[in-house]
N, C-alpha and C positions, 0 to 999 in steps of 0.2 A: 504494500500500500504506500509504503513512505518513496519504495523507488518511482514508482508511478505517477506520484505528483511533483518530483524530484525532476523527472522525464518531459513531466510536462509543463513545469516553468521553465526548464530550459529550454524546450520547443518553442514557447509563447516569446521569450526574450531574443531566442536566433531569427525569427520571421521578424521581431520589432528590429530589429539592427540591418534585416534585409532588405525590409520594405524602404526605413532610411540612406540607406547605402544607393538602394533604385534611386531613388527621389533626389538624390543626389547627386548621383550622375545623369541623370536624363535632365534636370537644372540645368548642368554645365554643360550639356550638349546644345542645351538652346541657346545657352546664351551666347556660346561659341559661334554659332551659325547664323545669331543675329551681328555677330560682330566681322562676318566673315566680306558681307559685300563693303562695312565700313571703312577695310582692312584695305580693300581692291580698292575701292575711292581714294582713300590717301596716299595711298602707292602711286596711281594715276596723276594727280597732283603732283605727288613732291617727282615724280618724272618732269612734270613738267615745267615746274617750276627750276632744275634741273639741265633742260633742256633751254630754257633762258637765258641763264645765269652764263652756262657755257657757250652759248654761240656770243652773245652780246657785251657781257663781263669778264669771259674767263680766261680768255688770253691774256697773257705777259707786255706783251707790249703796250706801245701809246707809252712808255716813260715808266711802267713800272717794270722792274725787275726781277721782283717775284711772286709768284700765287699767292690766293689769297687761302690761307690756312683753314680759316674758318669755313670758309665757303667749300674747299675741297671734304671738308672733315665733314659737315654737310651732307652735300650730295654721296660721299659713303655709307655715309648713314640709314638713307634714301635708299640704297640700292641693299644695304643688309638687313630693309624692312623697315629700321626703328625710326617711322616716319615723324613721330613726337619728337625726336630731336633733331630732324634736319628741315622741317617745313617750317618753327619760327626763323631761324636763322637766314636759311635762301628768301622769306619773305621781307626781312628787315633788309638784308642786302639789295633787292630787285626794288624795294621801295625807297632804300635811300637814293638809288640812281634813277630815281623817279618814272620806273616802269610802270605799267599797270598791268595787276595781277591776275591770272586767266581765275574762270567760271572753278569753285571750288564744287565736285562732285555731281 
Protein backbone atom coordinates (compact mmCIF):
# COMPACT_ATOMS: atom_id res chain seq x y z
CA UNK A 1 0.00 0.00 0.00
CA UNK A 2 2.68 2.54 1.10
CA UNK A 3 4.80 1.45 -2.32
CA UNK A 4 1.66 2.27 -4.28
CA UNK A 5 1.13 5.63 -3.21
CA UNK A 6 4.92 6.12 -3.05
CA UNK A 7 4.49 5.16 -7.17
CA UNK A 8 2.15 7.37 -7.41
CA UNK A 9 3.37 10.75 -6.34
CA UNK A 10 6.13 10.15 -8.15
CA UNK A 11 4.20 9.52 -11.22
CA UNK A 12 1.98 12.61 -10.49
CA UNK A 13 5.24 14.84 -9.99
CA UNK A 14 7.28 13.28 -13.33
CA UNK A 15 4.04 14.37 -15.70
CA UNK A 16 4.12 17.90 -13.50
CA UNK A 17 7.81 18.47 -14.46
CA UNK A 18 6.89 17.15 -18.15
CA UNK A 19 4.00 18.99 -18.86
CA UNK A 20 6.57 22.20 -17.65
CA UNK A 21 9.40 21.02 -19.55
CA UNK A 22 6.73 20.80 -22.83
CA UNK A 23 5.46 24.22 -22.13
CA UNK A 24 8.75 25.38 -22.02
CA UNK A 25 10.08 24.40 -24.98
CA UNK A 26 7.31 24.88 -27.22
CA UNK A 27 7.51 28.80 -25.46
CA UNK A 28 10.96 29.19 -26.88
CA UNK A 29 10.03 27.77 -30.18
CA UNK A 30 7.63 30.60 -30.70
CA UNK A 31 9.39 32.95 -29.64
CA UNK A 32 12.34 32.00 -31.69
CA UNK A 33 10.22 31.95 -34.88
CA UNK A 34 8.74 35.14 -34.05
CA UNK A 35 12.09 36.49 -33.89
CA UNK A 36 13.38 34.71 -36.87
CA UNK A 37 11.88 37.19 -39.93
CA UNK A 38 13.03 40.17 -37.24
CA UNK A 39 16.54 38.48 -37.57
CA UNK A 40 16.28 38.55 -41.71
CA UNK A 41 15.07 42.22 -41.52
CA UNK A 42 18.18 43.49 -39.65
CA UNK A 43 20.46 41.57 -41.50
CA UNK A 44 18.94 43.16 -44.68
CA UNK A 45 19.52 46.44 -43.35
CA UNK A 46 22.62 46.52 -41.68
CA UNK A 47 23.73 44.93 -45.55
CA UNK A 48 22.64 47.62 -46.58
CA UNK A 49 23.53 50.16 -44.68
CA UNK A 50 26.94 48.39 -45.40
CA UNK A 51 26.76 48.42 -48.64
CA UNK A 52 26.64 52.50 -48.38
CA UNK A 53 29.17 53.09 -46.15
CA UNK A 54 31.52 51.13 -48.44
CA UNK A 55 30.94 52.37 -51.92
CA UNK A 56 30.55 56.04 -50.72
CA UNK A 57 32.64 56.36 -47.35
CA UNK A 58 34.83 53.43 -47.37
CA UNK A 59 37.65 54.15 -49.36
CA UNK A 60 41.02 55.48 -48.04
CA UNK A 61 41.57 58.13 -50.12
CA UNK A 62 40.25 61.92 -50.70
CA UNK A 63 43.23 62.63 -47.95
CA UNK A 64 42.67 60.19 -45.44
CA UNK A 65 45.10 57.53 -44.89
CA UNK A 66 43.56 55.15 -43.09
CA UNK A 67 40.07 53.14 -42.59
CA UNK A 68 37.87 53.93 -40.59
CA UNK A 69 38.06 51.34 -37.59
CA UNK A 70 34.96 51.68 -36.25
CA UNK A 71 33.06 51.46 -39.28
CA UNK A 72 35.07 48.23 -40.53
CA UNK A 73 34.43 46.71 -36.88
CA UNK A 74 30.89 47.46 -37.84
CA UNK A 75 30.18 46.01 -40.93
CA UNK A 76 32.00 42.70 -39.23
CA UNK A 77 29.70 42.76 -37.04
CA UNK A 78 26.89 42.84 -39.63
CA UNK A 79 28.08 40.06 -41.54
CA UNK A 80 28.60 37.74 -38.13
CA UNK A 81 24.83 38.48 -37.54
CA UNK A 82 25.24 40.77 -34.36
CA UNK A 83 23.35 43.21 -36.07
CA UNK A 84 22.78 45.39 -32.59
CA UNK A 85 26.09 46.35 -32.73
CA UNK A 86 26.92 47.27 -36.17
CA UNK A 87 23.57 49.07 -37.29
CA UNK A 88 23.94 52.01 -34.56
CA UNK A 89 27.27 52.72 -35.45
CA UNK A 90 27.13 52.48 -39.62
CA UNK A 91 23.88 54.69 -38.98
CA UNK A 92 25.74 57.41 -36.96
CA UNK A 93 28.60 57.31 -39.58
CA UNK A 94 26.01 57.58 -42.98
CA UNK A 95 24.22 60.21 -40.90
CA UNK A 96 27.09 62.32 -39.92
CA UNK A 97 28.17 62.42 -43.62
CA UNK A 98 24.70 63.51 -44.16
CA UNK A 99 23.22 60.59 -46.04
CA UNK A 100 19.82 59.59 -45.94
CA UNK A 101 19.06 56.22 -44.53
CA UNK A 102 17.29 53.48 -46.72
CA UNK A 103 13.58 52.19 -45.69
CA UNK A 104 14.33 50.11 -42.34
CA UNK A 105 12.48 46.52 -42.92
Amino acid sequence: MLAARIAAQYHRGMRLKLSFALGLCLSLTAETHAQAPAAADDMAYCGQLSALYRRYLGNTGEGRTFPDVAAATAMAECERGNTAAGIPVLEKKLRDARFTLPKRG
